[in-house]
N, C-alpha and C positions, 0 to 999 in steps of 0.2 A: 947653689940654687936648690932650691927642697925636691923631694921628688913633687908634690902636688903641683907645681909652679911648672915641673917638664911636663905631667901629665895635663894638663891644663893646655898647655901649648901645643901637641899632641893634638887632644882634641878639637882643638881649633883649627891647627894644619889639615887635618882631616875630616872637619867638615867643609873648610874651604874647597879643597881636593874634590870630595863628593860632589858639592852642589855646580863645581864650574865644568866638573870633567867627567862625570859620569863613575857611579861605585865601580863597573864592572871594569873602567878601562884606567880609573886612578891604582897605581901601584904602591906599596909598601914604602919601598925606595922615596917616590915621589913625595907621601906626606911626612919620611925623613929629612929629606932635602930642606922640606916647607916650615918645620919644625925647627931646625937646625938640629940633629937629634940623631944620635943611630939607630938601622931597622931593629937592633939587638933591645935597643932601652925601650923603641915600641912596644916589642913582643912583651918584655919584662914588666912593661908600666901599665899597659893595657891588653896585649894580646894580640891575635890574627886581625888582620883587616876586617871580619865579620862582628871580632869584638870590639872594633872599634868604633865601628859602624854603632853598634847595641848603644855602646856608652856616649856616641855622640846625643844616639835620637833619647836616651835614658836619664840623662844631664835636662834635657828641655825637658821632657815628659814630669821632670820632679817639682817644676812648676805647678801642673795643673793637680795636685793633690789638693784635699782638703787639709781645712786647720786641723789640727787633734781633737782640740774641742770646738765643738758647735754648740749654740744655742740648745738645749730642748727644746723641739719642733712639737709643741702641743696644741697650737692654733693656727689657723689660717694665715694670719699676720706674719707669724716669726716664720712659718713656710714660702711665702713670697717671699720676705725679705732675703732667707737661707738661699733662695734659689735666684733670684735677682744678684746677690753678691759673688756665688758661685758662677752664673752667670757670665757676668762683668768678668770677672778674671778667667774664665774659658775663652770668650772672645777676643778679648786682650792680649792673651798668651797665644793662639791658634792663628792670630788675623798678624802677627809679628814675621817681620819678612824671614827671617831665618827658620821659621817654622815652616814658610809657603813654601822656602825653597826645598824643606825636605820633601813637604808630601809632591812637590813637581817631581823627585831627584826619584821617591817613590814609585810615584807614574811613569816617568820616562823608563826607570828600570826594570819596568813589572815581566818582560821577557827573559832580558839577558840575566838579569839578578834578581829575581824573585823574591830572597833572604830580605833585601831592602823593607818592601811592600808589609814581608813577613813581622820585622821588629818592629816598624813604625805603628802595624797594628796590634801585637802583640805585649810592648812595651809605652809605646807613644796613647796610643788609643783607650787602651785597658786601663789606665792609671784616671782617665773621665770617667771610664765607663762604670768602674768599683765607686769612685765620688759619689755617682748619681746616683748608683743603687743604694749607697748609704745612708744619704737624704734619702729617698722613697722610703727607706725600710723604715725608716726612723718615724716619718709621716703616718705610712701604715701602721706601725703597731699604736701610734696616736688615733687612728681609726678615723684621722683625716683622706685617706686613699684608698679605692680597691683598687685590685691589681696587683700586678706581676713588677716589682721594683726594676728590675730588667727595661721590661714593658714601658712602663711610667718615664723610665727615664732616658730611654728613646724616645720619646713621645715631647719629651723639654729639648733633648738635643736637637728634634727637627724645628721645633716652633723657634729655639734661640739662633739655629743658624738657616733655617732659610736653602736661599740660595749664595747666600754672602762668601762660603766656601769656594763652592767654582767660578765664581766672579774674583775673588780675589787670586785662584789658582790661574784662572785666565790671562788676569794683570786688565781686565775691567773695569775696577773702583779702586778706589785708594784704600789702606788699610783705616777703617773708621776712628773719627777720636774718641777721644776720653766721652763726653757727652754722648754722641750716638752710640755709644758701646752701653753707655747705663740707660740710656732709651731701650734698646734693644733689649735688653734685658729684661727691665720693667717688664716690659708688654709681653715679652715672653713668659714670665712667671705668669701676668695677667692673667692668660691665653690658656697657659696651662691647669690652673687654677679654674676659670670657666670650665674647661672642656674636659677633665676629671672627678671634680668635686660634686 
């Protein structure tokens, strides 16, 4: 078996471990067991429990990257559209149960393990947050945008998500489909587009 195929398993056993048992009370031992795996091949394939942790939330978080290449964002047009597809796959990948369960596993940890809360925003978080500013910046020097790219793209992250976040951290709504995700989107670029342009 290749090492990717144990480290893979690994990461699985240990976010399972995480999301059912708590980071601070799942042990080492425990996502060896879970893996079928020694705590020695953890350490070697991945590291301490804290890097495992990293690499669990760092594995999702490579989802919400932009493509490499993007459209040239010169008009209005291809900036909706940039930000409606970015959109779509933000919600998509974020409203995805294994994602809900980190940022709960997050929450629930915010005393005893704080590190949690730390990677998910450090690593999970930051990887949108660099996306958006990339569009804005791109917009802005098109001289479609004023503003702080930072700014602007806080300002898309709240009109896309709402309250739709702690509704579905709640276990309130169901995670949206395919259609209400590319609705949502829409109207969030719509929105966005109105209320900076």
């Amino acid at each position: 078996m290749s090492e990717n195929t144990v480290r893979e398993r690994i990461l699985d056993a240990g976010f399972t471990a995480f999301t059912s048992g708590g980071y601070a009370e799942t042990s080492t031992a425990e996502i060896a067991a879970r893996a079928h795996v020694s705590k020695r091949e953890i350490y070697a394939l991945v590291g301490n429990k804290q890097d495992l942790l990293s690499a669990c939330i760092s594995e999702r978080a490579q989802r919400l990257h932009l493509p490499a290449i993007l459209p040239p964002i010169r008009d209005r047009k291809t900036l909706a559209q940039v930000l409606a597809s970015f959109g779509a796959q933000l919600v998509r990948e974020v409203s995805d149960s294994s994602v809900i369960a980190t940022f709960r596993l997050a929450i629930s940890e915010a005393i005893r393990a704080p590190e949690v809360a730390q990677s998910l925003d450090s690593i999970g978080r930051e990887s949108t947050r660099v996306a958006l500013r990339r569009i804005m910046a791109q917009a802005k020097k098109s001289r479609l945008l004023n503003g702080s790219p930072a700014e602007l793209g806080r300002l898309f992250n709240a009109l896309l998500f709402g309250d739709l976040l702690v509704s579905l951290l709640l276990g309130v709504v169901k995670q949206p489909n395919s259609r209400e995700i590319e609705k949502r989107a829409e109207d969030a670029a719509a929105a966005f587009l109105r209320l900076s342009c």
